[in-house]
C-alpha positions in Angstrom: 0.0 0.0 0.0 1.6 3.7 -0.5 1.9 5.9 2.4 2.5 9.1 1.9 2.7 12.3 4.1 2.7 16.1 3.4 2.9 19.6 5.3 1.4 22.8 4.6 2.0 26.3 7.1 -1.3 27.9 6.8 -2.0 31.6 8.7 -4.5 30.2 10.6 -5.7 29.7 14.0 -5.3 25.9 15.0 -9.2 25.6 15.7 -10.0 27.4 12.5 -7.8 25.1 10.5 -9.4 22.1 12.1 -13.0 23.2 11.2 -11.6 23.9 7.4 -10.3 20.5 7.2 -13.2 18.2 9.0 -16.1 19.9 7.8 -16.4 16.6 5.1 -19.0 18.3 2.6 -16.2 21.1 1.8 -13.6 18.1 0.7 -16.2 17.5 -2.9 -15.5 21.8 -3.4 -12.1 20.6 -3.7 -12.0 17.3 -5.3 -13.3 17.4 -8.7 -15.8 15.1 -9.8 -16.9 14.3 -6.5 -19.6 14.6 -4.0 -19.2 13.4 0.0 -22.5 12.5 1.7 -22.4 12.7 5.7 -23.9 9.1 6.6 -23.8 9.6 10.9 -25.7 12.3 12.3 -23.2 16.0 13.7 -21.3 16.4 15.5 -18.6 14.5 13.6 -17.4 12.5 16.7 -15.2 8.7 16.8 -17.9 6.7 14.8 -18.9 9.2 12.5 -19.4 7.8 8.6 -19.2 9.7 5.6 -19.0 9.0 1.6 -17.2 10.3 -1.2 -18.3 9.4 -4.6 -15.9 10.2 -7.3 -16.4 10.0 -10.9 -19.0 9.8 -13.5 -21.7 7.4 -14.2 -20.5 3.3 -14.4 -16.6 5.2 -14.2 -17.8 6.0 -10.2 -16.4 4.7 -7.1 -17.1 5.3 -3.2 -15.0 6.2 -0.9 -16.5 5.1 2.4 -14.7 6.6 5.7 -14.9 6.3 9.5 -13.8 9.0 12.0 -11.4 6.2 14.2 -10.2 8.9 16.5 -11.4 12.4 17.2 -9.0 14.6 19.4 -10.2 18.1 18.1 -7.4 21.2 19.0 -8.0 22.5 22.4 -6.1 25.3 24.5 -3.2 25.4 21.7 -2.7 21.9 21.7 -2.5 19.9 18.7 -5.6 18.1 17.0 -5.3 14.8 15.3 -8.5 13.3 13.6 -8.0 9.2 11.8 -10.2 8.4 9.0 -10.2 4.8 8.0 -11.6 3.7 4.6 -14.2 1.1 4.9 -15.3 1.0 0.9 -15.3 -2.1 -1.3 -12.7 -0.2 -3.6 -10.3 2.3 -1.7 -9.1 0.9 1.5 -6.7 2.6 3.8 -6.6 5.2 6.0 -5.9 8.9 6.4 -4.7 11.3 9.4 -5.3 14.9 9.6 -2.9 17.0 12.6 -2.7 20.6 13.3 -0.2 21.7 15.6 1.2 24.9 16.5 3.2 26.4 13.7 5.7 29.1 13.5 4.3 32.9 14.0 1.0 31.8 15.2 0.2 30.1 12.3 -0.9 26.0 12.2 1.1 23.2 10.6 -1.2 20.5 8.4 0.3 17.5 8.4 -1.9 14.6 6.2 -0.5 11.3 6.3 -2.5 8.7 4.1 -2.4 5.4 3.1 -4.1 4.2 0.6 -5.0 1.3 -1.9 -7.3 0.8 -4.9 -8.8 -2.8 -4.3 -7.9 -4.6 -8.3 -4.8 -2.2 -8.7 -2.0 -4.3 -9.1 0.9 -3.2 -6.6 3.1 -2.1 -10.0 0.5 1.0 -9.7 1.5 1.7 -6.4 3.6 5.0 -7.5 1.9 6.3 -9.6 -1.1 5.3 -6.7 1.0 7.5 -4.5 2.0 10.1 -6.5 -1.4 11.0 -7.9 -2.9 10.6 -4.4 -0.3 13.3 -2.8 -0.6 15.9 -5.5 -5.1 15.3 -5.4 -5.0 15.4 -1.6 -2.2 18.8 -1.8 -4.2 20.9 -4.0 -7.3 19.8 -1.9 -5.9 20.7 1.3 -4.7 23.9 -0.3 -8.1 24.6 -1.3 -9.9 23.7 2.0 -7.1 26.2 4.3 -7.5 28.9 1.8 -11.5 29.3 2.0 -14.0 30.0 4.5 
């Protein structure tokens, strides 16, 4: 399976960061081609189930997740939220941290791991490549927006 990891400094306070990141219907505003569907009712708490359908028509897949662990920021501590992937196709997992950054501002750091059920492991870069540039520009997307 690929794991990959990545780190973004964004001017934000940590709790505002955290609400950017885990508010799961924003995530399809910056995944093309794709809409998420809260399955569990709010607050998004350890148990909470939510799917992302990517793609179009017979070419779509779901992405089914579970909130595993739910430690939101609190008092300028770090936050740290696991996501495992419970679909038929993508299985997985996926954490989300925001710590205190440098000048007040909050570090992102998204480690994922993640496998296409059928993909043969040859894939598995270009898997992991793909993934970490999709899941960049998304994160990008989500800190820079209200």
């Amino acid at each position: 399976m690929p794991t990959f990891s990545f780190t973004r400094t964004a001017p934000l306070p940590l709790d505002e960061a955290w609400r950017r990141l885990t508010e799961w219907p924003r995530h399809a505003d910056a995944v093309p081609l794709t809409r998420i569907r809260v399955l569990t009712p709010p607050p998004t708490q350890v148990g909470t189930r939510f799917v992302a359908r990517s793609g179009i028509g017979p070419l779509a897949f779901d992405d089914v997740m579970e909130v595993t662990l739910w430690c939101p920021p609190a008092d300028g501590e770090a936050g740290l939220c696991r996501l495992e992937k419970r679909g038929r196709t993508v299985l997985g997992w996926a954490e989300i941290e925001v710590r205190p950054g440098p000048g007040g501002r909050t570090r992102v750091v998204w480690r994922e791991e993640l496998r296409v059920r059928w993909l043969p492991r040859g894939f598995d870069g270009v898997l992991e490549r793909t993934a970490r540039v999709m899941f960049g520009r998304a994160v990008n997307h989500l800190l820079r927006r209200a």
